[in-house]
Structure formats: C-alpha cells, structure tokens
N, C-alpha and C positions, 0 to 999 in steps of 0.2 A: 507564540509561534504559529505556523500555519494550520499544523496540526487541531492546532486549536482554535482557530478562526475557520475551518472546515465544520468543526463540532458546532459552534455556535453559532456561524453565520449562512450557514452555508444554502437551507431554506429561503431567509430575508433576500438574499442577494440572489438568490437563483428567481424568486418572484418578483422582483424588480426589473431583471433583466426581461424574463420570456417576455411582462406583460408591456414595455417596450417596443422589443423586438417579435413578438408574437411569431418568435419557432423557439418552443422551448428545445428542441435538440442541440440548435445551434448555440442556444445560450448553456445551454450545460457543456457543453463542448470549448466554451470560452471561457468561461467560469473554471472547468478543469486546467487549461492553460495556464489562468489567472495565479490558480491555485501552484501550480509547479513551477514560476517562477518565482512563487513569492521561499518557497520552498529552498530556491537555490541563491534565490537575494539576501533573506534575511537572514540568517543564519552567520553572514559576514557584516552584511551592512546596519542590521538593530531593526529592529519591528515599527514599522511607522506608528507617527504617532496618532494615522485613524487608520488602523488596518482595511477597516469594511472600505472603504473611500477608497483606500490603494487597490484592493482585488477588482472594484467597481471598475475604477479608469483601466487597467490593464484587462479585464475583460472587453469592455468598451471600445478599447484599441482593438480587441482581437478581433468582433463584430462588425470593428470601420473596414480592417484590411480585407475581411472576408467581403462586404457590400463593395470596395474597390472593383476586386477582382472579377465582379458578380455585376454587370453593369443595371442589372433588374433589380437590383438592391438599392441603389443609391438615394433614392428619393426617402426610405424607409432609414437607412442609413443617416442622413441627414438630419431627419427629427428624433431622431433619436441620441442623438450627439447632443441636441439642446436640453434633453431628458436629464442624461447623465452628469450627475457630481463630479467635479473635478476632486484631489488629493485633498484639499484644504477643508471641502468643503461637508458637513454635518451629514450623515445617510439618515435619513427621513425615516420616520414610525410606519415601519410598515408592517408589521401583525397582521393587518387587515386585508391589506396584499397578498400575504400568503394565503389567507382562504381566498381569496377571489381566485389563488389563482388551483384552490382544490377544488372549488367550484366549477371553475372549468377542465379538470378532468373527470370531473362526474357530469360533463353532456350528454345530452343521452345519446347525439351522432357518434360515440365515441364506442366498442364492446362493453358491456358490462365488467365481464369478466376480467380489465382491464384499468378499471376507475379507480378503484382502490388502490391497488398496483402502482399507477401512474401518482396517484398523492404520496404513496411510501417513499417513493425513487426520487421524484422532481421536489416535492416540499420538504421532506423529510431526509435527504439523504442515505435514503440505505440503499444497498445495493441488487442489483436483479440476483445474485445467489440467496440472498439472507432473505429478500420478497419470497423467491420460490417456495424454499422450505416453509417459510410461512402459511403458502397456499398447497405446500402438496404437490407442485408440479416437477417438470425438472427445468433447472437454470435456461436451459433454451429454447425453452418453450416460455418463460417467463420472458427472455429475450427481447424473444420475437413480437410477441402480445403490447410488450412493451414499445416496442419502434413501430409498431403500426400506428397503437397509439398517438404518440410525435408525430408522427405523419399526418394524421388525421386533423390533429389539431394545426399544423401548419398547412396542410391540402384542402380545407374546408374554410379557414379566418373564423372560426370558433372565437366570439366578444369575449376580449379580458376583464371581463366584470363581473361584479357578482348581479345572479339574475334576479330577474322581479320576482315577487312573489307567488306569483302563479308558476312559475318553475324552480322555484327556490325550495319546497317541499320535496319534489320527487329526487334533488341530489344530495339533498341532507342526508339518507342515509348511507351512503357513499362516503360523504363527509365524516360523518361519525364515526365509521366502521375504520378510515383510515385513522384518525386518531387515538380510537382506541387500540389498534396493533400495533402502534408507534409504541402508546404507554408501555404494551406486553413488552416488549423490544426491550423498551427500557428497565423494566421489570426482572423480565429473565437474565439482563446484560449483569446483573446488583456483581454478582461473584467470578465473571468471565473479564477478558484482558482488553475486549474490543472499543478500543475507543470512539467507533462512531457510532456505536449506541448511547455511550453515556450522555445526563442530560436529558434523552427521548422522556424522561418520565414529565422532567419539568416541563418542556416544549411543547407535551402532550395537555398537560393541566390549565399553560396559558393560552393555548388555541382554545380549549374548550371554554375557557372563561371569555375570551373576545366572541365565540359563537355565541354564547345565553348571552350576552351584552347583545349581541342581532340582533337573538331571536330569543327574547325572556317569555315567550309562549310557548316555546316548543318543549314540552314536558321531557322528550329522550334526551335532546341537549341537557336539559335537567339533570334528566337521572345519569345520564355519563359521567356527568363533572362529579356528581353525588360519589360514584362509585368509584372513580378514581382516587378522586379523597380519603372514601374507607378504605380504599387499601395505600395509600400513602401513607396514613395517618400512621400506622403501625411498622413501615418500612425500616425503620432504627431497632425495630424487635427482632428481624429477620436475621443480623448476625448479629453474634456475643461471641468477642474473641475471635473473630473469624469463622466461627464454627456455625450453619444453618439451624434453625431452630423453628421447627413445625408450627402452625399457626393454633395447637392447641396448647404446646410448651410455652407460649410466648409467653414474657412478662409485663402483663398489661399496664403496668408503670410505665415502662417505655412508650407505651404509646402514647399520639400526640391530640389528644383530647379534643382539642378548641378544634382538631381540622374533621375529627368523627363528628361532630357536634354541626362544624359548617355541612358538611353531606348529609346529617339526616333534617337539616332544614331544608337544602335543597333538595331531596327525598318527598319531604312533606308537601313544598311547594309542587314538585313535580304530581303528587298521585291529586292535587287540590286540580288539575289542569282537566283530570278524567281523560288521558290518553296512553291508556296502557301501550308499552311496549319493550322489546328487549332489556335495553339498557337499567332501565326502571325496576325489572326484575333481578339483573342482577345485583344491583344497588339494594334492592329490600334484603335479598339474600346476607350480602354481607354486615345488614343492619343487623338483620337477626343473629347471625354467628358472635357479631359484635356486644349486643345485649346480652348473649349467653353467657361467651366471658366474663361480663362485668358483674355479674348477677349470683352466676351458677345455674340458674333455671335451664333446667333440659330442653332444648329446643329444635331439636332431629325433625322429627313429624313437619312442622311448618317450613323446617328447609328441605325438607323432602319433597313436598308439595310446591313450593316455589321451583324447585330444580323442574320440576312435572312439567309446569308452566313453562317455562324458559325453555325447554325441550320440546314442547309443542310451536311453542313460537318462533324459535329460531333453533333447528334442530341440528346444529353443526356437531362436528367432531369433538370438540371440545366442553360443547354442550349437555352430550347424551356419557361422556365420561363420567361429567360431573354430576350428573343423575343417576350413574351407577353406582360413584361415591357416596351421594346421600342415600341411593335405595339400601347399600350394606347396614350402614348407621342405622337404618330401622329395624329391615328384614332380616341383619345377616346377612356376612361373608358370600355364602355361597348362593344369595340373592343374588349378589352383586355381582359376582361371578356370571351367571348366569344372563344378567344384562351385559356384559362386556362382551361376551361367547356372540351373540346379536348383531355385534358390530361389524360392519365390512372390513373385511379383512384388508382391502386394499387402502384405507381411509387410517387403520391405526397401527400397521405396519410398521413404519417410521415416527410413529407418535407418543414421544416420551412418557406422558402422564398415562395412556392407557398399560404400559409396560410398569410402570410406577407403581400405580392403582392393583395390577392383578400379582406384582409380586405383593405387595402390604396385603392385601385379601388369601390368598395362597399360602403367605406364612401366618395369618391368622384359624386358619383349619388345620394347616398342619397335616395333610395327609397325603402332599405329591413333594416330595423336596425335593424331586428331579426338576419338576415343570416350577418350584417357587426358584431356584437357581438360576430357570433359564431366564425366568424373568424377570429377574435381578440382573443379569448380565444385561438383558436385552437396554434394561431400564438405564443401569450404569454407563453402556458404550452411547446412550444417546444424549446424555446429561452432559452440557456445557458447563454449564456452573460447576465451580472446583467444589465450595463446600456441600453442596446439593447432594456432589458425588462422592465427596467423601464418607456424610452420614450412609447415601445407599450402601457402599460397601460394608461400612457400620455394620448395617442391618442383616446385610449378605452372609457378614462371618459369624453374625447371632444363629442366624437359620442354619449355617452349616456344623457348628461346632454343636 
C-alpha cells in the first residue's frame, strides 16, 4: 500500500528527485501529490508492480506540469524528464543519494540550526511537529527554519553532491547527528501506533553503514554505527509480552550477540583511529553497561566517568540527564537529585526522561510523596510509548499505596 511505500521509500525518492530537480521544496510537494494519488488509485486498481517507479513517473509528471506553467523552468524541466524512470523501468541504488543529499543540507550557506532539521524532514521523512519536539522549539518556529532552509538551497544552486574532502569533515557532524535522531525516533516509536517512524531504526543503521563505507577513517562514523548496534542488539529484550522491561531486568539471552560483538569491534577500531569524540563515548558507555550484564562485575564508577566525559563534550539535555543518572548510581539518589535541580528549567520542562529520572530518585528517598507523584504524573502525561507508560503508573501505584 502507499502507506507503506511512504515508510520505506519515501527518503530514496525524495533524493532522487531534489537532486534532479534541485528545489527540494518543489519535489516534496510532488512527491506528496505522488503519494495521494497513489493513495486513491491503488486501493481499487492493485499496487504496481514497481511501486517506487510508479510515484517516481507521477511525481515527475507533477514537476513537468509545474516547469510548463513556469516558462523559467523548462530547460531544467527538460533534462530532467531524461533523468527520470519510466513505470517499467528498475529505480536505481541510491543510498548514496540520500547522503549526498544530507550533505547538502549541512552547507554551511544554510543556519546551522537548521541542518539537521532539514536531514530529519527531507531524507528521513518526519514531520516539522515531531522535528520540533525533538529540538525543543515550537512547530512553527521549526516551520519556518525549515522553509527558509528550501529556500536557501533552491536561492543559492547549493551542488547536489557530496563534497570533497576538504569540506566533507565540517558537515559530518550534521550528518551524524541527523542520523542518530532518526535511530532515537525509531527507538522511542518500538510501543507507539506511528507508522512513519517505524523502520527509522533500520534506515538509520544502513545510512551509517554506507557513511563508514565513505569514510572507514572517521572514527565518530565509527563509533555511531558501534552504538547503534549496542543498542539494537538487545532491542527483542525491551518488550516480553508486551510489557517494557528496564535495561537492568533485561534478559540477556535475548540479546543478539554477533550484533554486540560487531559494535565492540567497530568500537575498538574506532578508539585504534585516536579521534575521540561524542559518539565514541556513547558507544564505550553502552560497551560497558553491556559487560556488566554479562559478567556481573560492578561497573558504575567508569560509567560515571564516561557520562562526565560526554557531558563535557557534548553537553545537551539529554546528555547531562544521563549524568545525573550515573552520578545517583555512585553518589546517591539525592546526588542525583541535586544535579537534576542544575538544569534549566526551560530545557527539561517538557523532557520526559528528566521527569522519569526525578520521579525513580524521589521514590528512591522516600521522603516527598507529594513531589514523587507529581513526577510521576509529569513523567506518565509525557510518555508516548504505551508500555513505557504502563510500567510508570506501575511504579506510581507502588509509591502511592
């Protein structure tokens, strides 16, 4: 169904067309067309028998009539009709198209605060409300950032190619960063209804395997893929029976071995490179949490210390949570607490996991059941995930009864 040619095509074909037609607005906007009449065709007529090929020529079409209409078009129009597959015809391996064309929205003529953004929406499919929340802003302000963006890149003829290597370093991290919030995306989607997250975990693991096929020197490419791995590997733990299962309950049987095994070689490789950075840290982190599992051996102190690291290095919202996490694990609860207390209030306001964290810490001291309730509630009303939310209230009617 379309449905599902959205989920899994929707990236490929969206990179295909901009770098073509080089206005990515215009081709999302044909592509959306594409997509809704396939919508009201197939459903009577039977799903072609090369879907991609069919949205391709019907956006394609949509492209010609607009460069018609557009007499400034038609030249651009024109070679690009030679571009485009007819129905019959095979849709070309383009993985690699898709970064080129995340690459090009991490130019640096482009906002910053915008490049990532722009990879979420145009490669990845997700929407400017689901980007927002992502980044903390509001939806129309993600909008707007957004269309300026598309502007910029159709106002300026920004090259649909990946850059040389002299500017190929300063948009890697752009690149990565989009990737990795894809996987989050897909990660946090495991127990919610949204179907245009599903997927994002794999979409997210094969981009980063064609990125280290680039760039097999870039140690963060490294350790991203590394870290994706370690937490994939164990992703069949996370529910039993439907029901969420904390990553110290898990039962390490389920987990999937050979793929822990593949990330802590690309781990090894990556720290052999001598380019510490973010990603690389998170990846050891999860190595180590991983070994403790297997082992038994206590190993709090050294992920306490890595979280240190990673908070110094890339000191996000997410980052400095998960450092208040590790600091309880050493110091205690009310350590922890105490780092949380720290945080901008504007930054963890609507931030699930800080609401999470201070209710788990709170019912661990046991001496505010007013302030552990409220944030529990705070924690439960922000939780998508059904089972996530289920165990919180779990937890809720433990503290209340």
């Amino acid at each position: 169904m379309a449905e599902n040619a959205a989920r899994t095509s929707y990236g490929r074909l969206l990179a295909y067309l901009a770098r073509a037609w080089r206005d990515v607005a215009a081709a999302e906007d044909a592509l959306a067309e594409a997509f809704a009449q396939a919508l009201s065709i197939w459903p009577t007529k039977g799903v072609p028998a090369n879907p991609d090929a069919w949205l391709m020529v019907a956006a394609r079409n949509r492209l010609r009539n607009s460069a018609r209409a557009r007499k400034t078009r038609e030249q651009i129009a024109s070679s690009f009709m030679v571009l485009a597959p007819t129905e019959t015809e095979d849709m070309p391996t383009i993985a690699d198209k898709r970064l080129e064309l995340m690459f090009v929205c991490g130019h640096p003529a482009i906002d910053a605060a915008a490049r990532t953004p722009l990879m979420l929406q145009t490669v990845l499919g997700l929407t400017a409300e689901r980007i927002a929340s992502s980044f903390l802003v509001s939806p129309d302000t993600m909008g707007r950032r957004l269309s300026r963006a598309k502007a910029r890149i159709r106002d300026t003829g920004i090259a649909f190619e990946v850059p040389g290597e002299d500017e190929l370093g300063e948009r890697m991290g752009n690149v990565l960063e989009a990737i990795y919030a894809a996987y989050g995306q897909g990660w946090d989607s495991a127990g919610s209804d949204d179907q245009t997250r599903k997927g994002l975990t794999e979409e997210a693991i094969w981009l980063a395997r064609v990125l280290v096929e680039l760039r097999p020197q870039d140690a963060e490419a490294l350790g991203l893929l590394a870290l994706m791995l370690f937490c994939e590997s164990r992703s069949s733990a996370r529910r039993v029976d439907g029901n969420y299962v904390p990553f110290a309950e898990q039962d390490t049987a389920l987990w999937h071995m050979p793929m822990a095994q593949d990330a802590e070689e690309l781990l090894r490789t990556a720290g052999g490179l001598r380019q510490p950075g973010r990603f690389q840290l998170e990846a050891a982190i999860q190595s180590v949490r991983v070994q403790s599992r297997l082992t038994g051996a206590d190993r709090r102190l050294p992920v306490w210390t890595l979280h240190g690291l990673l908070a110094e290095k890339a000191p996000t919202i997410g980052n400095l949570v998960g450092l208040a996490a590790a600091t309880a694990e050493v110091h205690g609860p009310e350590t922890g607490l105490q780092e949380l207390a720290q945080l901008p209030e504007a930054a963890t306001g609507d931030y699930q996991p800080f609401w999470a964290l201070k209710a788990q810490l709170l019912q661990q001291l046991d001496t505010d059941r007013q302030a552990t309730a409220t944030a529990f509630r705070r924690a439960i009303g922000l939780t998508e995930d059904g089972a996530m939310r289920a165990d919180l209230i779990i937890k809720a009617k433990q503290q209340a009864g």
